[in-house]
Phi, psi and omega in degrees: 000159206213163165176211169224038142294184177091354181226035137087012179284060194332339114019272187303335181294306210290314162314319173284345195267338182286317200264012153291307186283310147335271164332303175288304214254005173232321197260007150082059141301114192274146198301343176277030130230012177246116178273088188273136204230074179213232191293242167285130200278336164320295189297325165307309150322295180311315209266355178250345191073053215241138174293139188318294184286008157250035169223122176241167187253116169293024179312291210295337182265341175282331193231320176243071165327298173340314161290358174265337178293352211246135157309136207252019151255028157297342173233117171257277169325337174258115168272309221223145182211082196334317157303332174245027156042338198224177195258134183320310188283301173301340162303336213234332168257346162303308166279032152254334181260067194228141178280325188208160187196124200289081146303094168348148176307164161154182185222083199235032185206085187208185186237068162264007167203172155317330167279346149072040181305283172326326179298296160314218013203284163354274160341309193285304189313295194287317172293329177297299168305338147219077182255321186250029190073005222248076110038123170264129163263110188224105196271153154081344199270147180258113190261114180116143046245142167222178179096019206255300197269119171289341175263352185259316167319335184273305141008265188312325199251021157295327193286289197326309195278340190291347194273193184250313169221137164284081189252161183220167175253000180245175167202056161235314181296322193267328171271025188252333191265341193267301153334297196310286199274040189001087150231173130182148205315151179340291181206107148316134152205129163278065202229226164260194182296167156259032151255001169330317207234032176303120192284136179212019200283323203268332175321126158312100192253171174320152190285335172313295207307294208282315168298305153025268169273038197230349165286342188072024182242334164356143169208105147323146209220119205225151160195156185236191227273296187291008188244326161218080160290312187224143170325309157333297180300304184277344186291323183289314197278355189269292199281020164257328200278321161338281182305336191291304196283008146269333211269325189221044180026123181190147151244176259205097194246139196247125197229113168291157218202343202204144186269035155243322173323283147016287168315295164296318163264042161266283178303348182268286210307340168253028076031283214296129136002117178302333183329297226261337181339328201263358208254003189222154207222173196195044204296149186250092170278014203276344127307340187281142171295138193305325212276001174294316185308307207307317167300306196277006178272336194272356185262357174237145181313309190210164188234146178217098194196172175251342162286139186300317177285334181270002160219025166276304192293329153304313174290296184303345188254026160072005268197067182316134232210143173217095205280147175256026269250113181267015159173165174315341164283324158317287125017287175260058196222295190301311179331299178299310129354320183281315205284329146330329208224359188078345182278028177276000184289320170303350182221133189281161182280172180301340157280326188277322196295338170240039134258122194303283212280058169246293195317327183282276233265356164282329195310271200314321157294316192270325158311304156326358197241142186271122155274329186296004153297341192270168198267151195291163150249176181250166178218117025265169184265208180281346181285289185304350180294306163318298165310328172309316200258356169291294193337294209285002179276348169278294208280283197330323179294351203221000000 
């Protein structure tokens, strides 16, 4: 299995923790035979409870793309890498002898900065696998925005036709961008994220926490790398919240997704009016299990944010959501995802999101909005359903 888990995004854990779980308890795989392949390879070991030596680090697809082109008894000398925890070569011959390999959800196969990192490291990854044969599965994904870049376009659409099968979670952005760059894939399939249906009912959370949250006027609070980036940004997001804890007493609960999210709303919250101090919260989740996060979201009156997962987990939980988009790749990632649920009216364009009073007035449609109106999803989804019958038509073949 391959992503951008490992890096400490709860998001990305939380897609790898649904389709992990898939994998071991419904299709009985044993975890000594699922090989994960992402940041760091300890913390993916720890945080999944996955054996150590089934974990690897993609450093060679992040930083020397180049060693998936070389024959792999052509390097001898990089054995070890401090940053890839694991010896290079043998990592690169574990995943050349794998019968097939699971990509994780996600949104890597777009033009969202110039450097097209994720998108390369994606690429370096999909040409290895199928340079050595190994058959791809590629779940979950929002294909776009594109049409930006011309080398980040040649990417995409490398990836796309080289994968076997192709599922997205929306079904508007990807296939219109699959457009752009006219291609297309083995097999499309259109379904949803694969955390949808991350289970969180049973989760504990700390007694602070719980008390807190035990008025029901609570409202979560999100903001990512494009949202408070700059003084300006967190100033804007200190006075949004300011107007949230006068208009409607309320309190302020700031839920981190990323140990920068963390960072930043630390500096937004002391932003905020000494007034409120006792009324706004700051939890240090940068340890907690997704399916924990997903419990302390579901426990508030309304959600308001910029991380994609942090109003996946919000929606799914019944949880009215007011999405924040610091740009257009933001933008479709969330849109696509809302119009699955009927809620894109809840999320703003990259303009809107620094107009104060558009934002005061989705705030208020969406507390005003019944969520038990919305229509169920299924579990499992179509993508892991889709997956079940490739997998076993790959091991019948072996």
């Amino acid at each position: 299995m391959f992503g951008s888990f490992g890096y400490k995004d709860i998001g990305d854990e939380a897609m790898l923790t649904q389709d992990l779980d898939y994998l071991v308890n419904e299709l009985g795989i044993s975890k000594h035979n699922i090989l994960l392949v992402g940041g760091r390879a300890g913390y993916i070991s720890s945080y999944h409870r996955h054996p150590r030596n089934r974990c690897l680090s993609d450093f060679v697809f992040r930083e020397y793309p180049f060693l998936s082109r070389l024959k792999l008894g052509g390097v001898t000398a990089l054995l070890r890498s401090t940053l890839c925890e694991t010896p290079i070569m043998p990592s690169l011959r574990f995943i050349k002898n794998c019968h097939a390999t699971l990509i994780t959800g996600g949104g890597t196969i777009n033009t969202r900065d110039p450097r097209g990192a994720s998108l390369k490291r994606m690429h370096s990854f999909v040409m290895f696998c199928r340079r050595h044969a190994v058959p791809v599965f590629m779940s979950g994904q929002t294909v776009g925005p594109l049409g930006i870049n011309d080398d980040h376009d040649r990417l995409a659409g490398d990836i796309v036709r080289h994968v076997d099968v192709l599922t997205v979670r929306d079904n508007i952005y990807s296939r219109k961008y699959l457009d752009v760059l006219k291609v297309k894939p083995k097999e499309f399939v259109e379904t949803c994220d694969d955390a949808f249906c991350l289970p969180y009912e049973d989760e504990v959370l700390p007694p602070a926490l719980s008390s807190f949250l035990s008025s029901g006027r609570t409202i979560a609070f999100n903001v990512t790398d494009y949202t408070a980036d700059t003084d300006d940004k967190r100033r804007f997001m200190a006075q949004l919240c300011e107007y949230l804890l006068a208009t409607y007493k309320t309190s302020i609960l700031m839920v981190p997704h990323t140990p920068r999210d963390f960072d930043h709303l630390h500096l937004i919250a002391n932003m905020i009016d000494s007034r409120y101090e006792d009324r706004v919260r700051v939890p240090d989740t940068r340890n907690w299990r997704d399916k924990t996060i997903k419990r302390l979201i579901s426990l508030c009156r309304c959600a308001i944010g910029g991380r994609y997962h942090f109003l996946v987990f919000a929606a799914t939980a019944r949880v009215p959501i007011v999405g924040m988009c610091g740009n257009y790749y933001s933008y479709v990632k969330q849109d696509g995802f809302a119009r699955l649920l009927g809620l894109a009216h809840f999320i703003l364009t990259e303009t809107d999101t620094w107009n104060m009073n558009a934002v005061q007035a989705r705030i208020q449609d969406a507390i005003d909005y019944d969520m038990d109106s919305n229509v169920p999803y299924d579990q499992p989804s179509l993508s892991m359903e889709r997956f079940k019958e490739w997998i076993c038509c790959i091991v019948g073949a072996h």
